[in-house]
C-alpha positions, 0 to 999 in steps of 0.5 A: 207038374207032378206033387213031388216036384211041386214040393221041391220047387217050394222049398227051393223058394223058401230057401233061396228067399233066406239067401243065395249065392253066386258063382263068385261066392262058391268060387271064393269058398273054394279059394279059402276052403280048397279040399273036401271038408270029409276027407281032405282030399285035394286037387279034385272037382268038388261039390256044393254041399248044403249043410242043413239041406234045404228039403231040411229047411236049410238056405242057399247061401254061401254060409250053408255051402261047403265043398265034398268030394263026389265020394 
């Protein structure tokens, strides 16, 4: 495994041991938010965003997730 990866694998762990979510968790943050927090737009597929990102420090839990459109 090269260094890089390494790196991301240990902030990955450190955000997961802050919190994660489950698939019911984005699919109820879908259910109360369902269009894409920058643009508005609606009926299509949205992307889990972390909001502070984890290669920030950020965490994996529902509370740092929003949903974005691929644009």
């Amino acid at each position: 495994m090269s260094a890089t990866n390494t790196r991301r694998q240990m902030r990955l762990l450190a955000a997961r041991a802050l919190g994660t979510h489950t698939r019911e968790d984005w699919e109820l943050i879908l259910l109360v938010w369902p269009q894409c927090v920058r643009c508005g737009v609606d009926g299509i597929p949205l992307e889990k965003d972390h909001i502070v990102p984890l290669s920030l420090g950020g965490c994996d839990s529902p509370y740092n997730l929003q949903p974005l459109c691929a644009h």
